[in-house]
C-alpha positions in Angstrom: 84.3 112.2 78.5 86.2 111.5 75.5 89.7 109.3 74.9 93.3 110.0 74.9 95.7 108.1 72.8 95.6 104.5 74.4 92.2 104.9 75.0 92.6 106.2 78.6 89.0 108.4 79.4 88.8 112.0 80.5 87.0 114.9 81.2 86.4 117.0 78.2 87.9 120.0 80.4 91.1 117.8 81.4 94.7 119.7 81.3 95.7 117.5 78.7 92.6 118.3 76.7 92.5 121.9 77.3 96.4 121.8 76.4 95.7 120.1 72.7 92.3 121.4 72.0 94.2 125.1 72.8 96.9 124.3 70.3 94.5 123.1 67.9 92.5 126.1 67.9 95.8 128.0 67.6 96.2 125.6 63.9 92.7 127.1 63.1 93.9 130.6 63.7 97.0 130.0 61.8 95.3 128.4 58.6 92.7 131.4 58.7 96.1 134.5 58.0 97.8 131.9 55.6 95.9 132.6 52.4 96.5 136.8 52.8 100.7 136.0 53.0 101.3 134.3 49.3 102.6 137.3 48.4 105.0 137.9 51.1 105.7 133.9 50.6 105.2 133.3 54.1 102.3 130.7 53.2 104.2 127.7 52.9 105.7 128.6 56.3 102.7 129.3 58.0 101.5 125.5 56.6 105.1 124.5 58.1 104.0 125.5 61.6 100.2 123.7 61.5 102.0 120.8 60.3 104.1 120.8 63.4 101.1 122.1 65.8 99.4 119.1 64.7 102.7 117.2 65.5 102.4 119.0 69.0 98.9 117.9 69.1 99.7 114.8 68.6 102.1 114.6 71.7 100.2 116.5 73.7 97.2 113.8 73.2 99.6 110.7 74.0 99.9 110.0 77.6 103.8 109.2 78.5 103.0 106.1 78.9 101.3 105.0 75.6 104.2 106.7 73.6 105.9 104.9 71.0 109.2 104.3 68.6 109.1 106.9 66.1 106.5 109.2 67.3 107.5 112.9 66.5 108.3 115.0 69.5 108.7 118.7 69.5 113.0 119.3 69.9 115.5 121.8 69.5 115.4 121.5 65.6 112.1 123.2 65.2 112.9 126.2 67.9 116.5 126.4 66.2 114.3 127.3 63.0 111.8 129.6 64.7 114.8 131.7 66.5 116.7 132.2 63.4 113.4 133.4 61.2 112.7 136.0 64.4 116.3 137.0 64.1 116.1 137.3 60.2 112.8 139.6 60.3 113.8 142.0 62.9 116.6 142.6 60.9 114.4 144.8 58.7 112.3 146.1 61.8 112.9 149.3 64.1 113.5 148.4 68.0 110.0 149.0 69.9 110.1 152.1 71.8 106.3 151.1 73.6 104.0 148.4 73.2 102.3 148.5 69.9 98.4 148.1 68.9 97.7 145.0 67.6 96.4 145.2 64.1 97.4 148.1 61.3 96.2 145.5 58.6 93.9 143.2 58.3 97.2 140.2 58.5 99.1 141.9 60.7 95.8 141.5 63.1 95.5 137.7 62.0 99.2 137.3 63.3 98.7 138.8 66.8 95.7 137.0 67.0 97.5 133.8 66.5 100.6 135.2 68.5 97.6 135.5 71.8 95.8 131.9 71.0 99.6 130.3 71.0 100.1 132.7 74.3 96.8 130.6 76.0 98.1 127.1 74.7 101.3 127.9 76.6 99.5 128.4 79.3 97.4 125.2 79.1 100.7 123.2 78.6 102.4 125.1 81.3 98.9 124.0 83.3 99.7 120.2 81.6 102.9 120.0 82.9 102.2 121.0 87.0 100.8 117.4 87.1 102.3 115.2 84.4 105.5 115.3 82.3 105.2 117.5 79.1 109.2 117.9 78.7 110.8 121.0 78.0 110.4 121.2 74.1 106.4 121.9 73.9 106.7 124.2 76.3 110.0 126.2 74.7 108.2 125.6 70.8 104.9 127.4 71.7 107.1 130.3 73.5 109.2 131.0 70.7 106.4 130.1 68.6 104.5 133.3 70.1 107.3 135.6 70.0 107.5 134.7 65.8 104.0 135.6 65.2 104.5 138.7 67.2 107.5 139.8 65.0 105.8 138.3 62.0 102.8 141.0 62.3 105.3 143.5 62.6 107.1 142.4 59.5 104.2 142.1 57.3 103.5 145.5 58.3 105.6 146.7 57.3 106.4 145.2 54.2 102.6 146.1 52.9 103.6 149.8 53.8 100.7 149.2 57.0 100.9 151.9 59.7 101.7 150.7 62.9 100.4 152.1 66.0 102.7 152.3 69.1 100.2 152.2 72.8 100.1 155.8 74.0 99.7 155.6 77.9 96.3 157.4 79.1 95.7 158.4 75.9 91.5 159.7 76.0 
């Protein structure tokens, strides 16, 4: 067992658990590809986003109930800024023809494996929300969230001259 925000006890396995445990696993992944992007000055972005996920964490752990004044809640301000750094990187990018191979570089592999950690916290908080209220912005933030570190891997790619491997269908 172990305690929510308010003290409420649950089950280690508990949606809600799963739900911010998942996300802050996700913060761990994300802190792990920060130090390899000072270069491309994505670090104090990537410290952005754990800053929020622990935000998210935060309201994930708080039952509606035990909410209070004040308390940060994921909104339309941080997906806003997510959508319009997606929109600004694949700018630079070529449109995907196929499904590409995660990795190329040892970053671009760190940002797809964040992209597929923040993939399974969705799903937990999708889980989270069949039996209690979530709201819409956790659920929109990791989403978009997801599709940034996809494009992210692709843009770092490319702007450390990494090859990027497009999925070849049957290929033996």
């Amino acid at each position: 067992m172990t305690a929510l925000v308010g003290g409420k006890r649950v089950p280690k396995d508990a949606a809600r658990i799963e739900a911010y445990g998942t996300v802050d696993e996700l913060n761990a992944v994300v802190g792990w590809c920060a130090p390899g992007t000072r270069k491309l000055r994505l670090d104090a972005m990537l410290q952005e986003i754990q800053q929020e996920l622990f935000d998210l964490g935060s309201e994930l752990a708080t039952p509606e109930d035990f909410t209070y004044d004040g308390m940060h809640r994921m909104g339309e301000e941080e997906v806003t800024r997510i959508e319009r750094v997606i929109d600004e990187c694949q700018e630079e990018l070529e449109p995907l023809k196929s499904f590409i191979l995660p990795g190329g570089g040892r970053i671009s592999a760190q940002l797809h494996q964040c992209r597929t950690v923040c993939r399974r916290a969705e799903r937990e908080i999708l889980g989270l929300s069949r039996i209690e209220n979530v709201g819409e912005w956790p659920l929109r933030y990791v989403n978009r969230l997801s599709d940034l570190f996809f494009v992210l891997g692709r843009w770092v790619g490319k702007n450390l001259g990494e090859t990027e491997y497009l999925w070849q269908r049957g290929l033996k």
